[in-house]
VMD Tcl script that builds the backbone (N, CA, C; Angstrom):
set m [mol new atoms 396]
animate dup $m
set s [atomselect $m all]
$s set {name element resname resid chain x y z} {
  {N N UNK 1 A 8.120 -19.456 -1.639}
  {CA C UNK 1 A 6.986 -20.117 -1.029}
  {C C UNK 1 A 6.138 -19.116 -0.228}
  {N N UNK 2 A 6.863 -18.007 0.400}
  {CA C UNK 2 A 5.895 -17.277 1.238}
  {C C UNK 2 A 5.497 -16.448 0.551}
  {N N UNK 3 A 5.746 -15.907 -0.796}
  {CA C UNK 3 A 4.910 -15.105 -1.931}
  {C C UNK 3 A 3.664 -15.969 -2.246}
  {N N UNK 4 A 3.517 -16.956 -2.678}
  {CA C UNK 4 A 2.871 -17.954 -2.534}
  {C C UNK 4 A 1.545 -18.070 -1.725}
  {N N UNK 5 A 1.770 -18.575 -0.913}
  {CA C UNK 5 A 1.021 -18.562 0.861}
  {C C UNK 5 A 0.335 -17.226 0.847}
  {N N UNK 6 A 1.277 -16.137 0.815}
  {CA C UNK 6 A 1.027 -14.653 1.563}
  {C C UNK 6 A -0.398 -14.450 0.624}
  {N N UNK 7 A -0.195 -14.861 -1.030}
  {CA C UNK 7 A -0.901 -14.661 -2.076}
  {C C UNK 7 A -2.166 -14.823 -1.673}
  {N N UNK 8 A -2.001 -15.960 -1.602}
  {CA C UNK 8 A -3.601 -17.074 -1.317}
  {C C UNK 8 A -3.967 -16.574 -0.109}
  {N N UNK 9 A -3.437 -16.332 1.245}
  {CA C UNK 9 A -4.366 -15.931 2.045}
  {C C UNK 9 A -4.647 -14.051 2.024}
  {N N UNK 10 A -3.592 -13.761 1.487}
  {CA C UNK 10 A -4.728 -11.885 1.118}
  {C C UNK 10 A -5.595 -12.304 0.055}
  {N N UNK 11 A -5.697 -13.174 -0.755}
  {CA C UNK 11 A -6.867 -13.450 -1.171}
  {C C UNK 11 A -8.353 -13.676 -0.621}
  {N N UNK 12 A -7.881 -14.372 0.273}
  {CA C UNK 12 A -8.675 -15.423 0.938}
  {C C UNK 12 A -9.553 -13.915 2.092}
  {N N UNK 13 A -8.412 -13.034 2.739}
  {CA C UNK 13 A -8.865 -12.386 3.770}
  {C C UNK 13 A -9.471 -10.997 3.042}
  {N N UNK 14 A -9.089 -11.111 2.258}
  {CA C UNK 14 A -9.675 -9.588 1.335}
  {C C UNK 14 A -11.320 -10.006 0.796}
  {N N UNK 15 A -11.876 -11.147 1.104}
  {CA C UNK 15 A -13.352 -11.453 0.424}
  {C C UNK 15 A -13.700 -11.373 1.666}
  {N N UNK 16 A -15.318 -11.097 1.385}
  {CA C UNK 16 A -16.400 -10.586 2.339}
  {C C UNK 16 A -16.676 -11.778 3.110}
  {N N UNK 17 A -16.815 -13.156 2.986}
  {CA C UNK 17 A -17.256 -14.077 3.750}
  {C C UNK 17 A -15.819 -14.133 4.759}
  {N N UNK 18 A -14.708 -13.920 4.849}
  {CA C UNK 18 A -13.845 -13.557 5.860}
  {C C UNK 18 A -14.012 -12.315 6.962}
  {N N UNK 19 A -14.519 -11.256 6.254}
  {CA C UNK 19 A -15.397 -10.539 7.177}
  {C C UNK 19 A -16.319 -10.828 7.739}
  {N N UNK 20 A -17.377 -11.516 7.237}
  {CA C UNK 20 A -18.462 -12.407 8.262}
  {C C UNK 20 A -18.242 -13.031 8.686}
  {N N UNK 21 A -16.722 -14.552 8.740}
  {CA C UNK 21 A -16.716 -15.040 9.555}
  {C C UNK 21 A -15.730 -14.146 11.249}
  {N N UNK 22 A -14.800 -13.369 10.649}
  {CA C UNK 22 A -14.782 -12.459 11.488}
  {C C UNK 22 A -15.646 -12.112 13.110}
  {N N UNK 23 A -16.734 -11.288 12.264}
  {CA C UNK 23 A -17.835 -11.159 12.950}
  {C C UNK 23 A -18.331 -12.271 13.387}
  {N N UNK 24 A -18.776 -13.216 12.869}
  {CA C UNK 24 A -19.571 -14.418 13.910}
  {C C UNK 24 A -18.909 -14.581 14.671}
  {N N UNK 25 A -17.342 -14.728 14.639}
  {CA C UNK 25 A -16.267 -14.962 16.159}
  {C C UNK 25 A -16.302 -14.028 16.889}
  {N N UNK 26 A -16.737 -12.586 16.839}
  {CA C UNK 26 A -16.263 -11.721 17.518}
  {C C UNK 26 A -18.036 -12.114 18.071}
  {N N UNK 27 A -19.026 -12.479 17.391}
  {CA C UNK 27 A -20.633 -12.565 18.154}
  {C C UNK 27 A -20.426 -13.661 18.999}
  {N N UNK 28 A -19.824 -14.873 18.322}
  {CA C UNK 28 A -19.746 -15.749 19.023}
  {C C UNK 28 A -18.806 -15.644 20.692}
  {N N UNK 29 A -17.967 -15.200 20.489}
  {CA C UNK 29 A -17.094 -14.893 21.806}
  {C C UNK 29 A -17.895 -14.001 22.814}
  {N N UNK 30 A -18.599 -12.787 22.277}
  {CA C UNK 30 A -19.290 -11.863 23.399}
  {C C UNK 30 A -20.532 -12.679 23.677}
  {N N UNK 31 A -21.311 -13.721 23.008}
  {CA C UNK 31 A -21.999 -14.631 24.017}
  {C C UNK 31 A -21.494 -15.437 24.657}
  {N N UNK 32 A -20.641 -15.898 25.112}
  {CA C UNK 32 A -20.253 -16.772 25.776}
  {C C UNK 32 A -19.697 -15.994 27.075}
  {N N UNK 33 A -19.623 -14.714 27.062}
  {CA C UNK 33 A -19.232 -13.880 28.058}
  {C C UNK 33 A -19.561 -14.042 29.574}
  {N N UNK 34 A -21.078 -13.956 29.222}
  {CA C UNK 34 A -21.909 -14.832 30.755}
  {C C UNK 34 A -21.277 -15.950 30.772}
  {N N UNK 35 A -21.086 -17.071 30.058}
  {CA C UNK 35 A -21.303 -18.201 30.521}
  {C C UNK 35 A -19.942 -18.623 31.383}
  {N N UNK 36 A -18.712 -17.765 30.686}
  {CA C UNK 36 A -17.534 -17.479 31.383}
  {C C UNK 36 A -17.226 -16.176 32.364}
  {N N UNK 37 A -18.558 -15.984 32.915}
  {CA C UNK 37 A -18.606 -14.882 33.953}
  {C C UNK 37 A -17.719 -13.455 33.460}
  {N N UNK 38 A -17.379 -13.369 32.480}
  {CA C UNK 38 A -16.711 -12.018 31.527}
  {C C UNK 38 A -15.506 -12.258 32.215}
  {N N UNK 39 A -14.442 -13.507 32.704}
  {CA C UNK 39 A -13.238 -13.624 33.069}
  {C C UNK 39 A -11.927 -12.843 32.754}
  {N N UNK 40 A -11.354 -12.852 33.332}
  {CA C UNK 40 A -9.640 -12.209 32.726}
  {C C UNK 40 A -9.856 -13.175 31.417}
  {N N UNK 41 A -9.208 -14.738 31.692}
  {CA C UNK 41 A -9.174 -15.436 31.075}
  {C C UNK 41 A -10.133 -15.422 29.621}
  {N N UNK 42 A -11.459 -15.024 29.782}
  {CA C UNK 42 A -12.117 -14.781 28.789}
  {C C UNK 42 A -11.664 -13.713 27.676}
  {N N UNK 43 A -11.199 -13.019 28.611}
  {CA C UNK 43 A -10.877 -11.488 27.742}
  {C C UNK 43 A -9.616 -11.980 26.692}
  {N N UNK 44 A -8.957 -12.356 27.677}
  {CA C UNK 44 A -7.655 -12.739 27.048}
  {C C UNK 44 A -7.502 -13.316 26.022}
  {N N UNK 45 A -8.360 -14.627 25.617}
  {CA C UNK 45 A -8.405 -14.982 24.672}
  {C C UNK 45 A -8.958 -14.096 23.683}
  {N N UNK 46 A -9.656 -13.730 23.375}
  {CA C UNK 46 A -10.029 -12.406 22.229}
  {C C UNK 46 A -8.790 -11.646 21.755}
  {N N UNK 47 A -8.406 -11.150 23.222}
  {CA C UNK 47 A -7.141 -10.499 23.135}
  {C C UNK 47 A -6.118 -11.115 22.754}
  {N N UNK 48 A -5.602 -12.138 22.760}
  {CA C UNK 48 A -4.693 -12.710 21.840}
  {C C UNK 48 A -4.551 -12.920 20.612}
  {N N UNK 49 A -6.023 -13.669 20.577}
  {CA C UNK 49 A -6.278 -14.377 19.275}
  {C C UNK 49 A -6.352 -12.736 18.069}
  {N N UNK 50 A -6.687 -11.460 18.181}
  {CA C UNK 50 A -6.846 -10.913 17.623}
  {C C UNK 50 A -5.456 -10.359 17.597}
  {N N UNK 51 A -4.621 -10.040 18.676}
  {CA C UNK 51 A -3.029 -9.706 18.303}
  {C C UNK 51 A -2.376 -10.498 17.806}
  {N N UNK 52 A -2.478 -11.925 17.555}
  {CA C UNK 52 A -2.034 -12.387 16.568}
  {C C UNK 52 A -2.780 -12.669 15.490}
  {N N UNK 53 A -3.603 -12.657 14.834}
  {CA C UNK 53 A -3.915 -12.328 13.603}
  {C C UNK 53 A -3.919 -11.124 13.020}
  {N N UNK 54 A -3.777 -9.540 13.760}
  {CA C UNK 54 A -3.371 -8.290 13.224}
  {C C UNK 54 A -1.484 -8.350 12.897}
  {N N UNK 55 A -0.654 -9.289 14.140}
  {CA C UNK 55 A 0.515 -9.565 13.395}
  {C C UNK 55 A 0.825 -9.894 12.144}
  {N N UNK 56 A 0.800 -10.875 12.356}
  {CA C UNK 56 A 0.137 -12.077 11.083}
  {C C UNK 56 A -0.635 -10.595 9.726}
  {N N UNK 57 A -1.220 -10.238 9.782}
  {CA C UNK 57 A -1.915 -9.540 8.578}
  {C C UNK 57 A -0.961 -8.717 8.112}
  {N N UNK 58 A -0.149 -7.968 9.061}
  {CA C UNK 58 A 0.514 -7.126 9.070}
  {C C UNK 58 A 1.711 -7.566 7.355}
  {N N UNK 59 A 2.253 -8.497 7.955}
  {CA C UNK 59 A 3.401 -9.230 6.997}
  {C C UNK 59 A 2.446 -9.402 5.667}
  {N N UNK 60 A 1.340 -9.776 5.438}
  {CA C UNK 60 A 0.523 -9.754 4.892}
  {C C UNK 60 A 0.098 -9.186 3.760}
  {N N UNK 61 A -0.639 -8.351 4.611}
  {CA C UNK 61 A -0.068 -6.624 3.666}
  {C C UNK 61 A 0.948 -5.879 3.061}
  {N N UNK 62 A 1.932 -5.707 4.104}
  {CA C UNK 62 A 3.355 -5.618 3.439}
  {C C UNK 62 A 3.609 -5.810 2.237}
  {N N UNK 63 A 3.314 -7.556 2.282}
  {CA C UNK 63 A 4.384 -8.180 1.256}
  {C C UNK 63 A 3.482 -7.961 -0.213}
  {N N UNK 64 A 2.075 -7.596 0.240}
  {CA C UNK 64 A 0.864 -7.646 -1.195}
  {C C UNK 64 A 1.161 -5.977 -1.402}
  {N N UNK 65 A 0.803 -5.360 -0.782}
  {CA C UNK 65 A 2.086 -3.861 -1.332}
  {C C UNK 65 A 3.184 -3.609 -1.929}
  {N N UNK 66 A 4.014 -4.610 -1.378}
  {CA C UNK 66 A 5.428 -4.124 -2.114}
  {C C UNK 66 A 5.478 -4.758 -3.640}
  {N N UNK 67 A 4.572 -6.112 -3.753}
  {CA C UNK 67 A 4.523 -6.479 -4.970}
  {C C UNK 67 A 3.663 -5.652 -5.589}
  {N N UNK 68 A 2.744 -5.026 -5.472}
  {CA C UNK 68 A 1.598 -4.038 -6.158}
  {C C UNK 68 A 2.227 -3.157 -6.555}
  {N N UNK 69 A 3.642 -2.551 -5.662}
  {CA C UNK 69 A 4.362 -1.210 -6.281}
  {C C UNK 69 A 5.511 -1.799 -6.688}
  {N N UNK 70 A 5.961 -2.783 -6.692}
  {CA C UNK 70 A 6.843 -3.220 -8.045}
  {C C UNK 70 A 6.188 -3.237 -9.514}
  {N N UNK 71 A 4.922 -3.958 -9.149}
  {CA C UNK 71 A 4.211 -4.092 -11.067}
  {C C UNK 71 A 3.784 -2.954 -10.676}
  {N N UNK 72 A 3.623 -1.924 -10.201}
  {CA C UNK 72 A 3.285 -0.557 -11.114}
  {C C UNK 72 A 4.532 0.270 -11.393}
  {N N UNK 73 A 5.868 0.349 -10.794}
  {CA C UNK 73 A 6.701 0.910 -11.216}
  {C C UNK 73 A 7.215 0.150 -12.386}
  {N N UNK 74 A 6.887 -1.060 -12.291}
  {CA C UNK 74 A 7.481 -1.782 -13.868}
  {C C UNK 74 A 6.366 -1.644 -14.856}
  {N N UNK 75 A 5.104 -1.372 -14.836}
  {CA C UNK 75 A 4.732 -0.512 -16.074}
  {C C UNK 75 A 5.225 0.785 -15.595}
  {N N UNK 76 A 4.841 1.377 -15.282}
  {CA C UNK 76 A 5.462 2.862 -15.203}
  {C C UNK 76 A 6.758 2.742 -16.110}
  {N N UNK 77 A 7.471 2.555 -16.132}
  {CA C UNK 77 A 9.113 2.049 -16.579}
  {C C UNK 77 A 8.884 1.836 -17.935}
  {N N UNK 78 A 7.962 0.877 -18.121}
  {CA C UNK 78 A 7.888 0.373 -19.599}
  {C C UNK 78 A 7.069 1.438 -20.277}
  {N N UNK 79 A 6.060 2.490 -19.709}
  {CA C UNK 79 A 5.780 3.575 -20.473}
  {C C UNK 79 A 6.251 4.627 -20.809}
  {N N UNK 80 A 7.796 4.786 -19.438}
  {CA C UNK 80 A 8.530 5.786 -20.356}
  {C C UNK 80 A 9.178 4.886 -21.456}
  {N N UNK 81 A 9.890 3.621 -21.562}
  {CA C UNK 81 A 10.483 3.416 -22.470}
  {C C UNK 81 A 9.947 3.736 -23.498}
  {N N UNK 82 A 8.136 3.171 -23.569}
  {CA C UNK 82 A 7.714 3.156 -24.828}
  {C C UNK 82 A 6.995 4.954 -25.631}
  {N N UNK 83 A 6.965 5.541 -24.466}
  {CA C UNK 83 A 6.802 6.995 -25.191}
  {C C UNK 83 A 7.807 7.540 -25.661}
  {N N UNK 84 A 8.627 8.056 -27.184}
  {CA C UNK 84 A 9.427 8.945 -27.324}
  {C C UNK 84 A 9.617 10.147 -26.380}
  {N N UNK 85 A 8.409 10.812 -26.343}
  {CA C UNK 85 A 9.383 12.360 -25.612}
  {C C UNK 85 A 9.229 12.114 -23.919}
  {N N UNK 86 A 9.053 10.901 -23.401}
  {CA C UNK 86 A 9.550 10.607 -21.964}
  {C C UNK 86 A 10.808 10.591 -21.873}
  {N N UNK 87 A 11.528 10.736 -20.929}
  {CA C UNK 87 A 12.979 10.989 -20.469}
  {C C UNK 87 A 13.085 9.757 -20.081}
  {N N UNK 88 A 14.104 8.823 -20.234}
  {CA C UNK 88 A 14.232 7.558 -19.688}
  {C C UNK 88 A 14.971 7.791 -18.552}
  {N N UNK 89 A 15.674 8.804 -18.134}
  {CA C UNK 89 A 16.247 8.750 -16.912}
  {C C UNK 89 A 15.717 8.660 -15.594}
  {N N UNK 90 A 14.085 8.641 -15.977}
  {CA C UNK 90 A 13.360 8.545 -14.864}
  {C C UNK 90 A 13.083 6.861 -14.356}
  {N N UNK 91 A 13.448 6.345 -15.451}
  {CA C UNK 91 A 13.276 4.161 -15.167}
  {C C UNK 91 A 14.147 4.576 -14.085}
  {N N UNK 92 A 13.840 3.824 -12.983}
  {CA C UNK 92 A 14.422 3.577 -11.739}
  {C C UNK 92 A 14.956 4.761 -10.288}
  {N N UNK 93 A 14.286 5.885 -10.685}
  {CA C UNK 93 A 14.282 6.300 -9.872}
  {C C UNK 93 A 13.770 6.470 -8.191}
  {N N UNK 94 A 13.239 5.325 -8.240}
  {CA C UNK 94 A 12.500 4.999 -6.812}
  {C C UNK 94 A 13.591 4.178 -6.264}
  {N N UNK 95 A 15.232 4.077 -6.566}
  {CA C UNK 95 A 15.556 3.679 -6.166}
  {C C UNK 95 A 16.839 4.796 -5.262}
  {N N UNK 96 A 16.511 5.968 -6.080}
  {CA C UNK 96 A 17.105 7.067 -4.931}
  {C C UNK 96 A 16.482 7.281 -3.671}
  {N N UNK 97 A 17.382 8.228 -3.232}
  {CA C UNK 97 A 17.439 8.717 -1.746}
  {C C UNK 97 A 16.107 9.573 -1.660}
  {N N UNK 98 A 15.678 9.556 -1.067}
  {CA C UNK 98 A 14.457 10.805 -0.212}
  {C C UNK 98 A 14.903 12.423 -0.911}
  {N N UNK 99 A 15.924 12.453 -0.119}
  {CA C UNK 99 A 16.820 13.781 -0.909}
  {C C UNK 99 A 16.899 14.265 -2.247}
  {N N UNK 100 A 17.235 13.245 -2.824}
  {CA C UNK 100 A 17.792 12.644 -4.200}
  {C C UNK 100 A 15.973 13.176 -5.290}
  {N N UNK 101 A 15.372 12.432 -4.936}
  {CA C UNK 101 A 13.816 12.051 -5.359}
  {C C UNK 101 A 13.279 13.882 -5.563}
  {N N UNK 102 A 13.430 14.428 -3.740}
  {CA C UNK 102 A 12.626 15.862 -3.992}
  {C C UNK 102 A 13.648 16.580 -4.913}
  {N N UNK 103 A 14.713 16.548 -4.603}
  {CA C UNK 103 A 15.524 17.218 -5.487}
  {C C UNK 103 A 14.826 17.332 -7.418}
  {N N UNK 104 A 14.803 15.934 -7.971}
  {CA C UNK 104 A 14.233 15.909 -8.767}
  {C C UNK 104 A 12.876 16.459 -8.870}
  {N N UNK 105 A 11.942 16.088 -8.312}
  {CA C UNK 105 A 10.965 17.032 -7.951}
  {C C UNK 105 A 10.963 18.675 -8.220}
  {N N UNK 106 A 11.949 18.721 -7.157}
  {CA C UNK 106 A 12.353 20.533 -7.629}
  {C C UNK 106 A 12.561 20.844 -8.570}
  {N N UNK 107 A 13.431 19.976 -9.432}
  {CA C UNK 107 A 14.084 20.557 -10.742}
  {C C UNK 107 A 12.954 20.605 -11.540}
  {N N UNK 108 A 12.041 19.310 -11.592}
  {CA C UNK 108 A 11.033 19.108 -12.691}
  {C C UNK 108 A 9.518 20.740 -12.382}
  {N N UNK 109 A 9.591 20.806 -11.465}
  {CA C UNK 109 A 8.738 21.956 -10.811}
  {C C UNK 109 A 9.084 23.337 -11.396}
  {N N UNK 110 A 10.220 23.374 -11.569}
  {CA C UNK 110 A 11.103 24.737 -11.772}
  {C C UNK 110 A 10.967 24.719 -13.350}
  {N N UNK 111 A 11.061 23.501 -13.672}
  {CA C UNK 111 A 11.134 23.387 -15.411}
  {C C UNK 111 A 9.475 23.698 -15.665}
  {N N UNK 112 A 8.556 23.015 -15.015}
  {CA C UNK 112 A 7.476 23.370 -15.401}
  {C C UNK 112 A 6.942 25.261 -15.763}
  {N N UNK 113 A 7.373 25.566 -14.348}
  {CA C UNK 113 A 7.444 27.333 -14.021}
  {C C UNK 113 A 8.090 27.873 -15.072}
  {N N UNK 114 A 9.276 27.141 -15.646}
  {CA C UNK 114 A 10.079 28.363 -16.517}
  {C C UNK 114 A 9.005 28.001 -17.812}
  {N N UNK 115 A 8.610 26.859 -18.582}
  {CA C UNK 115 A 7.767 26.850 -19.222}
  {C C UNK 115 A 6.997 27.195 -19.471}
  {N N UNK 116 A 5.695 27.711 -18.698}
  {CA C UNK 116 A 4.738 28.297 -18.396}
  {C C UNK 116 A 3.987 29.437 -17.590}
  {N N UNK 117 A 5.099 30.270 -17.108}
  {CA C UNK 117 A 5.478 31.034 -16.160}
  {C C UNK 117 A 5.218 30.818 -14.588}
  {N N UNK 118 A 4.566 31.532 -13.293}
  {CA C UNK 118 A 4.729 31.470 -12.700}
  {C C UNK 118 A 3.255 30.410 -12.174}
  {N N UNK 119 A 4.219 28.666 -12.077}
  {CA C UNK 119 A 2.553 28.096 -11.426}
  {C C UNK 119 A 3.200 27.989 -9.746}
  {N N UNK 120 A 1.809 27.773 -9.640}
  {CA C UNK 120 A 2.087 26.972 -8.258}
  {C C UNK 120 A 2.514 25.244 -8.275}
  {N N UNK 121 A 2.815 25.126 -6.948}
  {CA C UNK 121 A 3.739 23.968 -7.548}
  {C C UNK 121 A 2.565 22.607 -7.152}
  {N N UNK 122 A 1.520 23.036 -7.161}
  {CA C UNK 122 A 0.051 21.712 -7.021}
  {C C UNK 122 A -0.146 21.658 -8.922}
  {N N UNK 123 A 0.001 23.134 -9.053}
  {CA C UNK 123 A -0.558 23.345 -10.796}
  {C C UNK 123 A 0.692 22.472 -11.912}
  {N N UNK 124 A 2.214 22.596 -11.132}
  {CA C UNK 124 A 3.367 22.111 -11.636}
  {C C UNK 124 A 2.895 20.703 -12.168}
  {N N UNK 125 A 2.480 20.012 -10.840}
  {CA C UNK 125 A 2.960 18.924 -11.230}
  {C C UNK 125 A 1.935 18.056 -11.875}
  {N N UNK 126 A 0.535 18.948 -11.308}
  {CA C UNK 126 A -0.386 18.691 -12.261}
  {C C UNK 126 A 0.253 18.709 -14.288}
  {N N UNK 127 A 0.469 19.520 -14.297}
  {CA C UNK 127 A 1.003 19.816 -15.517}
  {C C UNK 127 A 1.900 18.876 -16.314}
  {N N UNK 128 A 2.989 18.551 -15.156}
  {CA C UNK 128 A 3.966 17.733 -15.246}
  {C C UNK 128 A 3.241 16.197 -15.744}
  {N N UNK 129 A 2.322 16.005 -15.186}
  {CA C UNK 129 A 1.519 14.934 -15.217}
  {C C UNK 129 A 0.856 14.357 -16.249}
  {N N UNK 130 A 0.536 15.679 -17.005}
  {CA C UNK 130 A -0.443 16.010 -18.561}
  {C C UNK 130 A 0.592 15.609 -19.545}
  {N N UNK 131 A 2.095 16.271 -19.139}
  {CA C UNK 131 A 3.147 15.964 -20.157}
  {C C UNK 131 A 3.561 15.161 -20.512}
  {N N UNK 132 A 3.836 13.848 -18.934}
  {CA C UNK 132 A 3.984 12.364 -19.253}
  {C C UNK 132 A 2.996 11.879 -19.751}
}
mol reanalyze $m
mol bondsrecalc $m
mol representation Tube
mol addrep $m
């Protein structure tokens, strides 16, 4: 259900008329400033109301990220399957360690270098990149 929800409102907050209404609250609140003598109390409300809706966005985002880099590592995945000279040992590697990951990195860097002699390792992986 909260995939759901989360869906519909990064929908909802990612279009431009959410940015304008945005703004009219933030116009609307700084006129009323006089009329509430620019109070603590005045402030405060702004100040709330905007720390909780940057909370609130926060989870938001998150959760529309982590699904964005699931469907791209699951094509990713399905294009090594479907290229012959891709290495399939690479499906699921985002599920190693930090360590684990550069390590691979290194190796694939080093393979590039012995291939082609001495690159730099921006040119490596460029390269590396051309190959997948």
């Amino acid at each position: 259900m909260f995939t759901v929800v989360a869906t519909r409102f990064a929908g909802v907050a990612g279009q431009p008329i959410a940015f304008v209404t945005a703004v009219a609250i933030i116009l609307l609140w700084s006129v009323t400033g006089p009329l509430f003598g620019y109070s603590d109390t005045w402030q405060l409300v702004v100040n709330t109301a905007t720390t909780i809706v940057t909370f609130l966005m926060v989870f938001l985002i998150q959760n529309s990220q982590n699904r964005d880099a699931a469907a791209m590592q699951a094509k990713l995945d399905e294009l090594i399957r479907a290229v012959d000279a891709a290495r399939s040992q690479f499906i699921g590697i985002e599920h190693l360690t930090e360590r684990e990951i550069e390590k691979v990195r290194s190796d694939l860097e080093r393979e590039c270098r012995d291939a082609d002699g001495d690159l730099s390792p921006a040119i490596s992986l460029a390269h590396l990149r051309d190959r997948l």
